[in-house]
N, CA, C and O atoms as a Tinker XYZ file with bonds, in Angstrom:
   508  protein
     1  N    -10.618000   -9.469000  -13.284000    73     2
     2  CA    -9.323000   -9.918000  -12.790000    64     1     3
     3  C     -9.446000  -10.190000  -11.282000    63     2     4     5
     4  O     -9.937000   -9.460000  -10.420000    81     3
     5  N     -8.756000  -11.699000  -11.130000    73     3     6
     6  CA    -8.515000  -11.649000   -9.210000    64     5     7
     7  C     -7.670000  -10.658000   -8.398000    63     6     8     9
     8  O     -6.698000   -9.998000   -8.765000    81     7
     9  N     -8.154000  -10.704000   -7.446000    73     7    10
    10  CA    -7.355000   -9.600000   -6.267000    64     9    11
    11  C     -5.763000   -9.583000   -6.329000    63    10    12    13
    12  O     -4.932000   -8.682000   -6.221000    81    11
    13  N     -5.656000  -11.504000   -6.636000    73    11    14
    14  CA    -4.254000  -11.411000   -6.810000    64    13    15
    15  C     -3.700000  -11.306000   -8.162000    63    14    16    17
    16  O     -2.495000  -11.554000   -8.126000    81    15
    17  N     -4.129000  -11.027000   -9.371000    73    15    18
    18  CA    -3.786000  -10.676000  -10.411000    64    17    19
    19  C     -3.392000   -8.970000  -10.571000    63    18    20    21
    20  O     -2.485000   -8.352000  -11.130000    81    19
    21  N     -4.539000   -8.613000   -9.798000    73    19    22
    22  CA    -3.883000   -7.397000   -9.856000    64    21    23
    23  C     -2.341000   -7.264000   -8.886000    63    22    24    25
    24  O     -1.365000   -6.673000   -9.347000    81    23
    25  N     -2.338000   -7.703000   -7.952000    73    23    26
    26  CA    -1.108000   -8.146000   -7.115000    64    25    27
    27  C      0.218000   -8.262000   -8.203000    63    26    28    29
    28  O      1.109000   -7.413000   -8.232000    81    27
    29  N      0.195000   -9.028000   -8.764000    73    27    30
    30  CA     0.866000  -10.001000   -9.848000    64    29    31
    31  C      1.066000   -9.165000  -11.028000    63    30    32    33
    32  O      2.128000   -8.611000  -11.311000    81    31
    33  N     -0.113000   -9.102000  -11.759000    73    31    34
    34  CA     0.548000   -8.279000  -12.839000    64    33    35
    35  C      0.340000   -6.757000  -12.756000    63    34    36    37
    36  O      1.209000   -6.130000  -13.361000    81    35
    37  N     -0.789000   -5.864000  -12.034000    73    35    38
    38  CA    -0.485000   -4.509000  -12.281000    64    37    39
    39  C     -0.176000   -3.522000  -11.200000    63    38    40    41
    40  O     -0.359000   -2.308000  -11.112000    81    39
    41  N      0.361000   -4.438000  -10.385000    73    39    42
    42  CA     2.223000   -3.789000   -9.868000    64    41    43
    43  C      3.169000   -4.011000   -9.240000    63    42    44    45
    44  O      3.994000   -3.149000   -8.937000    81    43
    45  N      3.262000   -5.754000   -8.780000    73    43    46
    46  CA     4.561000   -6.290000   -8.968000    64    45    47
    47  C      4.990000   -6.205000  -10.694000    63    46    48    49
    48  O      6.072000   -5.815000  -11.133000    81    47
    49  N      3.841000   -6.675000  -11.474000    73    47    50
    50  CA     4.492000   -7.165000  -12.684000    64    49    51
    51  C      4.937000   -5.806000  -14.063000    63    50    52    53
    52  O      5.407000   -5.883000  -15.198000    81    51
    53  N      4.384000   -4.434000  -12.998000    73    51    54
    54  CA     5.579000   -3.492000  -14.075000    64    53    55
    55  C      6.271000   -3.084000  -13.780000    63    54    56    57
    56  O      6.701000   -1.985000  -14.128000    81    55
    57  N      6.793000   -4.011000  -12.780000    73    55    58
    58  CA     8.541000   -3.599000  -12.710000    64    57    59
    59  C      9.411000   -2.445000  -11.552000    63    58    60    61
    60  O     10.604000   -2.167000  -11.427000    81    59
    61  N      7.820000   -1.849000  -10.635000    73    59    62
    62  CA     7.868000   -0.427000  -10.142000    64    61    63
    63  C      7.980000   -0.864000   -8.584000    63    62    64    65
    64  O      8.525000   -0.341000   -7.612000    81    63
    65  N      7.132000   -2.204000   -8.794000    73    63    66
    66  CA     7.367000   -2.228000   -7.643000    64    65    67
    67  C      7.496000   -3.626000   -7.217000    63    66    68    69
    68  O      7.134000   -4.611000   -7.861000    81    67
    69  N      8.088000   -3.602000   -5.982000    73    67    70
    70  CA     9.150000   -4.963000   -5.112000    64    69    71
    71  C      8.206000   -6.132000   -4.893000    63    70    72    73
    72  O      8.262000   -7.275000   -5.348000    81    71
    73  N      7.160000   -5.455000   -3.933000    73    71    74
    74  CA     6.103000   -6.795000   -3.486000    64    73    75
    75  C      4.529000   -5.733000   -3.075000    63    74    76    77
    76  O      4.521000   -4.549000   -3.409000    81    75
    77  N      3.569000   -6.232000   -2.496000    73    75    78
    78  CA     2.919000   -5.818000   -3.188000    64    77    79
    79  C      1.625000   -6.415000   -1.965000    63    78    80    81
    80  O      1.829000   -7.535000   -1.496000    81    79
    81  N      0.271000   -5.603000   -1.470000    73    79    82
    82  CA    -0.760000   -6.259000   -0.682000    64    81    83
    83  C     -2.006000   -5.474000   -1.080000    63    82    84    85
    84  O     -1.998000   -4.339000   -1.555000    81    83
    85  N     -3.096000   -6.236000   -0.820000    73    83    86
    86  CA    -4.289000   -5.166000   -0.957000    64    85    87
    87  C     -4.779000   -5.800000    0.049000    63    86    88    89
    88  O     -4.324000   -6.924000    0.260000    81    87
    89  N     -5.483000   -5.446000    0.650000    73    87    90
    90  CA    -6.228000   -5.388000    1.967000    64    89    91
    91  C     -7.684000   -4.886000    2.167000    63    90    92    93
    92  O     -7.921000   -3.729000    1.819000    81    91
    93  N     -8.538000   -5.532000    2.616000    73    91    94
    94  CA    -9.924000   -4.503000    2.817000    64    93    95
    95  C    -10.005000   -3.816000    3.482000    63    94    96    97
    96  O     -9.811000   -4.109000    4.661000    81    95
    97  N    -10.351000   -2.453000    3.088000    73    95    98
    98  CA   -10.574000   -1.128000    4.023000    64    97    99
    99  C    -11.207000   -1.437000    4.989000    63    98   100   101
   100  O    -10.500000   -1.588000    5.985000    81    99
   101  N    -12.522000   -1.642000    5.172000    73    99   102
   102  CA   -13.029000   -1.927000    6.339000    64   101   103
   103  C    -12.194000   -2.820000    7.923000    63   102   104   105
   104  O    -12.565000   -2.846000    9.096000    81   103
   105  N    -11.331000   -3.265000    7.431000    73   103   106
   106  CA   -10.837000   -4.737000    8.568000    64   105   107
   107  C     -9.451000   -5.016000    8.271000    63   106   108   109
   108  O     -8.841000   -5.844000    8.947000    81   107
   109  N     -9.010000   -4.521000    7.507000    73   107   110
   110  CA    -7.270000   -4.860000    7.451000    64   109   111
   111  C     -6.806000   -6.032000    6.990000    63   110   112   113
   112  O     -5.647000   -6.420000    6.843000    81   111
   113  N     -8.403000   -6.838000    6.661000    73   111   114
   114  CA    -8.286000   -8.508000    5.941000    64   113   115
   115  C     -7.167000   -8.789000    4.662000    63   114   116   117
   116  O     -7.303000   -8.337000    3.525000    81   115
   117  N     -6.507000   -9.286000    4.936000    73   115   118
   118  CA    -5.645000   -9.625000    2.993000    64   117   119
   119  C     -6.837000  -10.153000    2.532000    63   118   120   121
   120  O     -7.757000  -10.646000    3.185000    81   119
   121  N     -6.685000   -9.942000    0.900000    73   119   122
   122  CA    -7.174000   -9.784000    0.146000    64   121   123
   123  C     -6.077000  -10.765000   -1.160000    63   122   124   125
   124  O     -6.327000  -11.575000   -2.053000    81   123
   125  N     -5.059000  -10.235000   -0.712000    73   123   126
   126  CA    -4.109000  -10.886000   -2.466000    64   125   127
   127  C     -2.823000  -10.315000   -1.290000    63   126   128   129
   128  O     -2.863000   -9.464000   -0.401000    81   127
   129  N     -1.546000  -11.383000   -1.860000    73   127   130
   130  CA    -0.359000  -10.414000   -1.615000    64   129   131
   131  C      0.733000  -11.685000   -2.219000    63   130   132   133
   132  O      0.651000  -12.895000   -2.429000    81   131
   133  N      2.004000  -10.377000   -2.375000    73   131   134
   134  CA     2.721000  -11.314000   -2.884000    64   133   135
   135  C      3.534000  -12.749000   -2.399000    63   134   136   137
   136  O      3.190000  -13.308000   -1.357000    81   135
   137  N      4.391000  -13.169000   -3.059000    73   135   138
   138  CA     4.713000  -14.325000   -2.297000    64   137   139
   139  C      5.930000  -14.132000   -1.474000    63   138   140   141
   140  O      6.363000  -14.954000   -0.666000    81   139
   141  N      6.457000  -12.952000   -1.754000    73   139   142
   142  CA     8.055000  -12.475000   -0.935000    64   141   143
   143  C      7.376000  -11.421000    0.340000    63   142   144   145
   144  O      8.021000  -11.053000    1.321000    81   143
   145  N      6.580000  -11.218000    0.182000    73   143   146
   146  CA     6.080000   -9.844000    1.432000    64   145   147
   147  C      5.047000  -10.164000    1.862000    63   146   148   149
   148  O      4.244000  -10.260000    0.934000    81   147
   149  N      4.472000  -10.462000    3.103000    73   147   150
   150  CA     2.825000   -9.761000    3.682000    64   149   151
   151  C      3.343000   -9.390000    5.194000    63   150   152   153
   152  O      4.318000   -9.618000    5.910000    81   151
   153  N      2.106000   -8.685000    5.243000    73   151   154
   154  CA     1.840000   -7.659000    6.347000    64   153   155
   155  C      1.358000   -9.153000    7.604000    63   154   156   157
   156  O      0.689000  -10.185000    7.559000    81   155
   157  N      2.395000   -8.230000    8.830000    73   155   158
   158  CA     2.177000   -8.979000   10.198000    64   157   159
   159  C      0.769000   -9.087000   10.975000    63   158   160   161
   160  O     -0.251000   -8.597000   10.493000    81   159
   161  N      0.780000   -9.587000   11.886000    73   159   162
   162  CA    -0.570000   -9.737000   12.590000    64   161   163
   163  C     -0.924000   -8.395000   12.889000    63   162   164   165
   164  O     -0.137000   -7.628000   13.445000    81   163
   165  N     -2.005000   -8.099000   12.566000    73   163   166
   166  CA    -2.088000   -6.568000   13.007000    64   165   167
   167  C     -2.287000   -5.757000   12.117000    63   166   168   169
   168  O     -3.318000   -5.106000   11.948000    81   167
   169  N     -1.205000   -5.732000   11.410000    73   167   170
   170  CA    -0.650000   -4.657000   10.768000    64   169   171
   171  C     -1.721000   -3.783000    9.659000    63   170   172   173
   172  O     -1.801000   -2.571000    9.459000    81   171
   173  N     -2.391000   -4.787000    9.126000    73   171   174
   174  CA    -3.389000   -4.201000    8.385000    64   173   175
   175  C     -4.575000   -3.828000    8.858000    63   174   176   177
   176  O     -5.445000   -3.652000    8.006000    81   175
   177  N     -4.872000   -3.651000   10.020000    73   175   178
   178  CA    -5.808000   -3.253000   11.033000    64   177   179
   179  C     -5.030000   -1.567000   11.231000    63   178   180   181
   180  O     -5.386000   -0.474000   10.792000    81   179
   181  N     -4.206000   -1.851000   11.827000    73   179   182
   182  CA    -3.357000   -1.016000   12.019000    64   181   183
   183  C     -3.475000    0.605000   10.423000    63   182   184   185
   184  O     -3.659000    1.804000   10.634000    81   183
   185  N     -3.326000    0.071000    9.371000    73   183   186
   186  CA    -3.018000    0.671000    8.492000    64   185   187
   187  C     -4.495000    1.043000    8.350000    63   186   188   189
   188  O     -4.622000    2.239000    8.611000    81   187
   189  N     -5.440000    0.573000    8.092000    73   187   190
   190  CA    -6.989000    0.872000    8.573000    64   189   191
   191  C     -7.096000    2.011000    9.222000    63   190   192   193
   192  O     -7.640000    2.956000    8.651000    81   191
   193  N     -6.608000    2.149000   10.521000    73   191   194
   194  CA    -6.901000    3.028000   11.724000    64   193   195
   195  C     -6.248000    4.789000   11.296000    63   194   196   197
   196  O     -6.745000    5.895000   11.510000    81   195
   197  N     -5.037000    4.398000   10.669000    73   195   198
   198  CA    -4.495000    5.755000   10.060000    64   197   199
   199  C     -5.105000    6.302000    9.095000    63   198   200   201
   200  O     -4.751000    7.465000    8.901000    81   199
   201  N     -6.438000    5.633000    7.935000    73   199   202
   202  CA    -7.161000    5.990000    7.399000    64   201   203
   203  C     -8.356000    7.547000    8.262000    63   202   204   205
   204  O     -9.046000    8.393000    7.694000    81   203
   205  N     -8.147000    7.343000    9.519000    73   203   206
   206  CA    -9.776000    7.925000   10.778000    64   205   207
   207  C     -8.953000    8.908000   10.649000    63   206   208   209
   208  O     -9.543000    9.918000   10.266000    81   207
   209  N     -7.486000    9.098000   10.853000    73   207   210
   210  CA    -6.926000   10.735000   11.023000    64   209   211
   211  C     -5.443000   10.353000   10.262000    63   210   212   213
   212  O     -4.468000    9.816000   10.788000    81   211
   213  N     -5.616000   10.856000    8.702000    73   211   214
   214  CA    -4.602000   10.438000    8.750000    64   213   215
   215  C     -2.773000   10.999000    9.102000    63   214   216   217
   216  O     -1.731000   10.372000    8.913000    81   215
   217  N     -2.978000   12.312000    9.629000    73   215   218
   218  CA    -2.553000   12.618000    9.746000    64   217   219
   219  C     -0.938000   12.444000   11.371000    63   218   220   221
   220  O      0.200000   12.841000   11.620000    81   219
   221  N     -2.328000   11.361000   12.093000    73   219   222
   222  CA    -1.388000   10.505000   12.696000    64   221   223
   223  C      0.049000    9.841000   12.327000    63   222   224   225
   224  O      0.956000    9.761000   13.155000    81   223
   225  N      0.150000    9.385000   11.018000    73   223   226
   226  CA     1.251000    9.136000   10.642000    64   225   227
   227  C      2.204000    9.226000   10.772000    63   226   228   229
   228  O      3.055000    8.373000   11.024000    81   227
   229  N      2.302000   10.715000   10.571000    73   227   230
   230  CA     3.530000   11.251000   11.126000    64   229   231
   231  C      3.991000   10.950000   12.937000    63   230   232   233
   232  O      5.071000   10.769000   13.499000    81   231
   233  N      3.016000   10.995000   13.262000    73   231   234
   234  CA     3.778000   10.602000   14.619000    64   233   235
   235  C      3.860000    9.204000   15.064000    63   234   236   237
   236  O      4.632000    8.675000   15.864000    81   235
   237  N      2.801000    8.678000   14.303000    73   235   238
   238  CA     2.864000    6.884000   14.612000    64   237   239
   239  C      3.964000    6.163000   13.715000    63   238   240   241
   240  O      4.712000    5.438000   14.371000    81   239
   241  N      4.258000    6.225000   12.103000    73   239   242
   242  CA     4.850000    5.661000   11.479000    64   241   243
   243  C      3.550000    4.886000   10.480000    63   242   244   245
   244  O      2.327000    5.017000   10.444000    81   243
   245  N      4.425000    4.141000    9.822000    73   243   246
   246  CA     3.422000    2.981000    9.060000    64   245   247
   247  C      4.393000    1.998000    9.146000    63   246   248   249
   248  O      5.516000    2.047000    8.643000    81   247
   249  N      3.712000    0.722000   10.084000    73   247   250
   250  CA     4.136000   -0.457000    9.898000    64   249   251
   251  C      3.355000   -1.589000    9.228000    63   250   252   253
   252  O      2.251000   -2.099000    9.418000    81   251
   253  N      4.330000   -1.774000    8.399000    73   251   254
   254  CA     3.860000   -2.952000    7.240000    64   253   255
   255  C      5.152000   -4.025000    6.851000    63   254   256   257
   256  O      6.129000   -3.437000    6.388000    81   255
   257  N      5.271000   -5.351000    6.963000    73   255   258
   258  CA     6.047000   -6.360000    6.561000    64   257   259
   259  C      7.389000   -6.710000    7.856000    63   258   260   261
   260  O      8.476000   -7.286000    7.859000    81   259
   261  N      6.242000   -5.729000    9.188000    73   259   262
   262  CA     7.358000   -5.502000   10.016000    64   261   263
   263  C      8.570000   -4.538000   10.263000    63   262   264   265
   264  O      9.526000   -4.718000   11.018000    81   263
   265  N      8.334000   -3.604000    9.546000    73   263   266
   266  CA     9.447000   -2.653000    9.004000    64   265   267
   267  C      8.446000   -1.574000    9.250000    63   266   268   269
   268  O      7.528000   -1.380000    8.453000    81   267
   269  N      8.667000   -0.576000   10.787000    73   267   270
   270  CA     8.281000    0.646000   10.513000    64   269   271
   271  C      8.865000    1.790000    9.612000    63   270   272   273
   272  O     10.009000    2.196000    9.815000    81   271
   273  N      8.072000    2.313000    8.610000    73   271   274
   274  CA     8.329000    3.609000    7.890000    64   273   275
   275  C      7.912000    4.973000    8.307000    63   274   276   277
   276  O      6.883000    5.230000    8.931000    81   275
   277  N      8.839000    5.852000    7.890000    73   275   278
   278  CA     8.650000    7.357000    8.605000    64   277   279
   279  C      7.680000    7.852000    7.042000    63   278   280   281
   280  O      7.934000    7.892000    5.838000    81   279
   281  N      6.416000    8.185000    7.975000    73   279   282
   282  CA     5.734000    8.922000    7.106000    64   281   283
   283  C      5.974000   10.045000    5.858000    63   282   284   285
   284  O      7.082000   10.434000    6.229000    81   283
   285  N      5.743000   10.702000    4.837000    73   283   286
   286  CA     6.411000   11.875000    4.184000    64   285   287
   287  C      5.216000   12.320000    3.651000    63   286   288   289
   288  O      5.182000   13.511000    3.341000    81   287
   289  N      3.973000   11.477000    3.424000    73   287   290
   290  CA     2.787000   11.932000    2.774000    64   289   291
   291  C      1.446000   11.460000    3.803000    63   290   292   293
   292  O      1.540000   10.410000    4.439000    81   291
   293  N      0.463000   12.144000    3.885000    73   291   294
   294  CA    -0.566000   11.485000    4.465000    64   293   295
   295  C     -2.062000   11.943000    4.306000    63   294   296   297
   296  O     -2.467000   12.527000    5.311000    81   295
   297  N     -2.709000   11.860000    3.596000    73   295   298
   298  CA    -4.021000   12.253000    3.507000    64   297   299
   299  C     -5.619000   11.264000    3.064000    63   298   300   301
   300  O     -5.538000   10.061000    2.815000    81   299
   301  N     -6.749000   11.895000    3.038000    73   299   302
   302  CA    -7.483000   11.084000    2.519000    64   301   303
   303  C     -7.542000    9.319000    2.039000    63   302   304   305
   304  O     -8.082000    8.298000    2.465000    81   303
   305  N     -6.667000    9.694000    0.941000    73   303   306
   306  CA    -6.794000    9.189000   -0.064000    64   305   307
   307  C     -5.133000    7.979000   -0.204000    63   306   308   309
   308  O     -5.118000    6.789000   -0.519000    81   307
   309  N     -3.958000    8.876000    0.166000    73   307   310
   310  CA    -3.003000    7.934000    0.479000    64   309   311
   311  C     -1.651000    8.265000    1.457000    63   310   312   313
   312  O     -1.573000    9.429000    1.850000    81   311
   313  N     -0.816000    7.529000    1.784000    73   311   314
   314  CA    -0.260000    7.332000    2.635000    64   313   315
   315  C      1.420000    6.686000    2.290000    63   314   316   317
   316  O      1.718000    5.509000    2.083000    81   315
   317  N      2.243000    7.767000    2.313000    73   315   318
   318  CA     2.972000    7.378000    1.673000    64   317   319
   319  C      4.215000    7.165000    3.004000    63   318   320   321
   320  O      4.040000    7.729000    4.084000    81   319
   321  N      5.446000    6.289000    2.745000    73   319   322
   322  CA     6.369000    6.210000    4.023000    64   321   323
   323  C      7.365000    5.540000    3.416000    63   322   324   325
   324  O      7.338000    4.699000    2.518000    81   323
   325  N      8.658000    6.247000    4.308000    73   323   326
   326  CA    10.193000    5.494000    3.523000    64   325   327
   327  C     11.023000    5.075000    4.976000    63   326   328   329
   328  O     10.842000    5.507000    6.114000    81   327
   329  N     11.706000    4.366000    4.621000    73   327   330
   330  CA    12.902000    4.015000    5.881000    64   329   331
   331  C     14.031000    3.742000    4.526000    63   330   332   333
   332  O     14.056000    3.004000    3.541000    81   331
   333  N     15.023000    4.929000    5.197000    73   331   334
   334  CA    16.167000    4.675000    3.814000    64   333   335
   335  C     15.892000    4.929000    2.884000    63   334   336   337
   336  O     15.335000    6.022000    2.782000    81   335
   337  N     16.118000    4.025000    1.491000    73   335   338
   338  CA    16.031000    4.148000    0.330000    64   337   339
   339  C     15.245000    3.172000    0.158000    63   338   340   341
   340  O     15.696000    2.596000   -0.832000    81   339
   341  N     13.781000    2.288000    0.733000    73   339   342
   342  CA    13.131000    1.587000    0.746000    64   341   343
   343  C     11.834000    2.562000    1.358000    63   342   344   345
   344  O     11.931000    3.540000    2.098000    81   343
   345  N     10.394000    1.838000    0.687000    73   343   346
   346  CA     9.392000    2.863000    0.874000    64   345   347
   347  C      8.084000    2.013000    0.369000    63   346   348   349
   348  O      7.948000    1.267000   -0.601000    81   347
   349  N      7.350000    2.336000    1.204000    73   347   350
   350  CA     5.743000    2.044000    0.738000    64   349   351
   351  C      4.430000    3.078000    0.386000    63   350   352   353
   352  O      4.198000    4.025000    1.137000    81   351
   353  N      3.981000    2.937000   -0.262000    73   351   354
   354  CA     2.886000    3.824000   -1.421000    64   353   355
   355  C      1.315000    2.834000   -0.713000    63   354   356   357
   356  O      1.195000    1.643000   -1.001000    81   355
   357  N      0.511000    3.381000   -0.029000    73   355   358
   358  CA    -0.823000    3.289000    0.661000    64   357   359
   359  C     -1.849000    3.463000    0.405000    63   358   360   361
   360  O     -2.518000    3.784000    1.387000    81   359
   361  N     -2.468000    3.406000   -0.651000    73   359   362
   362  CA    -3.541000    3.778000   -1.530000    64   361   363
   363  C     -4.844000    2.886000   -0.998000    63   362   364   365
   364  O     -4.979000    1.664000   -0.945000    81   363
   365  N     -6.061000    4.329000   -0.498000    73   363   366
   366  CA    -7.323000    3.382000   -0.532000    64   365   367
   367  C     -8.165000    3.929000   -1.298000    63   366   368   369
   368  O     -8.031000    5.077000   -1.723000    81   367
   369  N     -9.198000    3.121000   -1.582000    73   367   370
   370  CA   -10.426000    2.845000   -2.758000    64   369   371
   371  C    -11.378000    2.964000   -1.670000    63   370   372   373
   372  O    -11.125000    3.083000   -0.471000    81   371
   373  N    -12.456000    2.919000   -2.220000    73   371   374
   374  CA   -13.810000    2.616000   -1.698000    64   373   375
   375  C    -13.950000    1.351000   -0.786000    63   374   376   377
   376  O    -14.492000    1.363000    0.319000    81   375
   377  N    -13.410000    0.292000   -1.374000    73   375   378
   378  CA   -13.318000   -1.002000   -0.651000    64   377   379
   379  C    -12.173000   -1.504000   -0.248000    63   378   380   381
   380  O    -12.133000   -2.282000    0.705000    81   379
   381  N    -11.055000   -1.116000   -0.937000    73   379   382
   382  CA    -9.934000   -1.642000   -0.473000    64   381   383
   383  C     -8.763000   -1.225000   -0.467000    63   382   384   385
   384  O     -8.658000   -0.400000   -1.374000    81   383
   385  N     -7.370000   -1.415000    0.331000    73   383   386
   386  CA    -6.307000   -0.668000    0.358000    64   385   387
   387  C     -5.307000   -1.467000   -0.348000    63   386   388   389
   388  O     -5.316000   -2.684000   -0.164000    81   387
   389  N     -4.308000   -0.858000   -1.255000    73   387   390
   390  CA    -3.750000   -1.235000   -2.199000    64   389   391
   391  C     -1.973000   -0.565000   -0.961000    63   390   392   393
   392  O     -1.835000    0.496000   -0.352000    81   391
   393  N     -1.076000   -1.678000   -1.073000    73   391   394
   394  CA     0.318000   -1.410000   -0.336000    64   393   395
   395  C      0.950000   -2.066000   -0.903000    63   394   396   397
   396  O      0.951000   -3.294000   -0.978000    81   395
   397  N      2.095000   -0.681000   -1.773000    73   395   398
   398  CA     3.285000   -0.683000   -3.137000    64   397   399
   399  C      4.423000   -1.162000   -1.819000    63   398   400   401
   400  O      4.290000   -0.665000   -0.701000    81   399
   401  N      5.329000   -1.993000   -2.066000    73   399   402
   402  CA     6.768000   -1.661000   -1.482000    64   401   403
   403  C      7.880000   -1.797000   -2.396000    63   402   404   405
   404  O      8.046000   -2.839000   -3.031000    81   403
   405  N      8.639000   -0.815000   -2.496000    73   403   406
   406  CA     9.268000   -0.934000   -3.174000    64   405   407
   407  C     11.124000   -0.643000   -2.405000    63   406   408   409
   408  O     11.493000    0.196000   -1.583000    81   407
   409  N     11.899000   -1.720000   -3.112000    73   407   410
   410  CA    13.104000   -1.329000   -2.699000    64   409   411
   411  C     14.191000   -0.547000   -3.127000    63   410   412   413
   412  O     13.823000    0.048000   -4.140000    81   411
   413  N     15.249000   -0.285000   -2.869000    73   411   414
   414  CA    16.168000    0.578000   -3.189000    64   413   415
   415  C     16.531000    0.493000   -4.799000    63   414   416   417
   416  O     17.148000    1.390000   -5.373000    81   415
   417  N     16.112000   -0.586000   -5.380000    73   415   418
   418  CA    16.804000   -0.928000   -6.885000    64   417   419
   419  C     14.812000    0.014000   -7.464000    63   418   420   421
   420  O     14.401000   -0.338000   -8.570000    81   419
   421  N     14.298000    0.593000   -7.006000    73   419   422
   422  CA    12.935000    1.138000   -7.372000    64   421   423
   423  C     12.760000    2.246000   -7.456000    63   422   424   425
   424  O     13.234000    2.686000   -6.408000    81   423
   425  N     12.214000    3.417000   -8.264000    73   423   426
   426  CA    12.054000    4.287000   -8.106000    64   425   427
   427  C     10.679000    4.732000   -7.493000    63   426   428   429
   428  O      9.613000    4.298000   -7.931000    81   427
   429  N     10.790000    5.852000   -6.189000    73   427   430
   430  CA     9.655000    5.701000   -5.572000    64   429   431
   431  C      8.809000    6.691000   -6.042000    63   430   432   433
   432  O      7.818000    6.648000   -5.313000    81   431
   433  N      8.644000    7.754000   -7.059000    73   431   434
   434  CA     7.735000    7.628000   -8.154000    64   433   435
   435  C      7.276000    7.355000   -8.840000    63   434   436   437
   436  O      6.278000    8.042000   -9.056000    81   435
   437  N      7.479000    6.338000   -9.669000    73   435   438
   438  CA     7.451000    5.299000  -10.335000    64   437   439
   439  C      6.563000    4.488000   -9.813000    63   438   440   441
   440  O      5.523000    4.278000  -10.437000    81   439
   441  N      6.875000    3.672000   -8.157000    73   439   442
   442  CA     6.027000    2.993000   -7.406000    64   441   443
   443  C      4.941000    3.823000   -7.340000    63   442   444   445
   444  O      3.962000    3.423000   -7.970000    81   443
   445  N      4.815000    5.001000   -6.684000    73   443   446
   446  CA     3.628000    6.231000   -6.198000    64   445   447
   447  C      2.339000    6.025000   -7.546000    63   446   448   449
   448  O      1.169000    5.737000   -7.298000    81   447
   449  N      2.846000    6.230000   -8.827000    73   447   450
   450  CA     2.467000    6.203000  -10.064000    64   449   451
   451  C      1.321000    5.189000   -9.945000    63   450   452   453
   452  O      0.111000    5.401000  -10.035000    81   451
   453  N      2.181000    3.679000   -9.653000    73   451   454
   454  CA     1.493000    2.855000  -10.305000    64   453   455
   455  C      0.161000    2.259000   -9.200000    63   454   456   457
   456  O     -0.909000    1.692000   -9.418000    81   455
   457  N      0.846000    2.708000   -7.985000    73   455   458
   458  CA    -0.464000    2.509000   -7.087000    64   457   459
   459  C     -1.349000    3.224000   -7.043000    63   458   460   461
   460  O     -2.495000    3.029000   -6.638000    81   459
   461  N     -0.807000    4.241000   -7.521000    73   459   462
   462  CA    -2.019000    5.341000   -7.788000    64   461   463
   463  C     -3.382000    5.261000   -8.722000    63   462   464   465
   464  O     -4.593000    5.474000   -8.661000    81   463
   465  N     -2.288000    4.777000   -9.685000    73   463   466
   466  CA    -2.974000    4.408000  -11.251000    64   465   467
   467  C     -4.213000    3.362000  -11.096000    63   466   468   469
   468  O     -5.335000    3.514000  -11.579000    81   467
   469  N     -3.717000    2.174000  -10.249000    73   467   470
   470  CA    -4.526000    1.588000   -9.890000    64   469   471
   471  C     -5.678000    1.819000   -9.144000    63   470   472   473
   472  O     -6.810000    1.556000   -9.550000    81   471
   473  N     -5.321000    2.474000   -7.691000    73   471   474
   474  CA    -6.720000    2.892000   -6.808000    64   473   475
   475  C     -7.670000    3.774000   -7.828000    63   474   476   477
   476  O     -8.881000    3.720000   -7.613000    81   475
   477  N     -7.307000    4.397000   -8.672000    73   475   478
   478  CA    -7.931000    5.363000   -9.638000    64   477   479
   479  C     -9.183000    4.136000  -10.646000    63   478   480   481
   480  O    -10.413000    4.117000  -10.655000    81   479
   481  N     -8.182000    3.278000  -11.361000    73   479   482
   482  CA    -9.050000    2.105000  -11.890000    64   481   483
   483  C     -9.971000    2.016000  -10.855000    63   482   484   485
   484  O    -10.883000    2.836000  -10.757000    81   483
   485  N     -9.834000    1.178000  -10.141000    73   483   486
   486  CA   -10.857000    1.029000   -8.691000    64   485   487
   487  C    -11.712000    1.151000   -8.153000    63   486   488   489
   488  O    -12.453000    0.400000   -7.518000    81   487
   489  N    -11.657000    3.028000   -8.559000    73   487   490
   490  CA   -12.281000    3.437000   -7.917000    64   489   491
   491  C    -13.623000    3.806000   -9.106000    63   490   492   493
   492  O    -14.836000    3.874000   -8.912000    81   491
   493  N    -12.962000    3.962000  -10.129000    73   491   494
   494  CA   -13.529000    3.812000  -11.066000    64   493   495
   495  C    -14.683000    3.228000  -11.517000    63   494   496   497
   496  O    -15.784000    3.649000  -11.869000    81   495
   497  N    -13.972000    1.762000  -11.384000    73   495   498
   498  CA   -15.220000    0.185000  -11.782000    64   497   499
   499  C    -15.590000    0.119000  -10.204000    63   498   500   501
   500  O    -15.354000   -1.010000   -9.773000    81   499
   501  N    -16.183000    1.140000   -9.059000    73   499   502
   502  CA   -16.945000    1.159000   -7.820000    64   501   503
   503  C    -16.072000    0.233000   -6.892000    63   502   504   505
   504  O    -16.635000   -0.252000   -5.911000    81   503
   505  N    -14.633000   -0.078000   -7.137000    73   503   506
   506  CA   -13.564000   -1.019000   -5.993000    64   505   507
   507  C    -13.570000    0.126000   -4.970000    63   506   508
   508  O    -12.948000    0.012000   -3.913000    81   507
């Protein structure tokens, strides 16, 4: 499957979540994203860098689509952040970072789930 298929169908397309980016770990490069959301100049560089400690978060935020989010999760593996009742799910792989957004009509477990589900595939087949 393409970068943007997974984009498209496994998790804009179950429903969990709003819009949707993967990015390469190494460089913050897009990779796939949807057609209603991508990440600003920067930004995925940016989301990169909170990978080195991630515990920065909390005091930096996560900005993605232009919309800083207040951190609530941060480790290893993912990176979770809400503003309101709107929220993004941060998941990295071996090669690449997977970013859920989901909006208020979303449940943000549901979103957490499915990005999860995925970096897990991923990481799986060596992504």
């Amino acid at each position: 499957m393409s970068w943007q298929g997974y984009v498209d169908e496994q998790l804009v397309g179950t429903g969990n979540i709003t819009a949707a980016v993967i990015i390469g770990a190494a460089d913050g490069s897009t990779w796939a994203t949807s057609k209603n959301w991508t990440l600003k100049g920067g930004e995925g560089a940016g989301i990169v860098a909170l990978y080195k400690n991630p515990a920065d978060s909390f005091a930096k935020g996560i900005t993605a689509g232009g919309v800083k989010y207040m951190a609530i999760k941060a480790d290893d593996r993912s990176i979770y952040g809400k503003k309101g009742a709107t929220g993004i799910v941060v998941v990295k792989t071996t090669q690449c970072i997977i970013i859920g957004y989901y909006d208020e009509t979303k449940q943000p477990g549901n979103a957490a789930v499915v990005c999860e589900k995925l970096g897990d595939y991923l990481i799986e087949n060596g992504y």
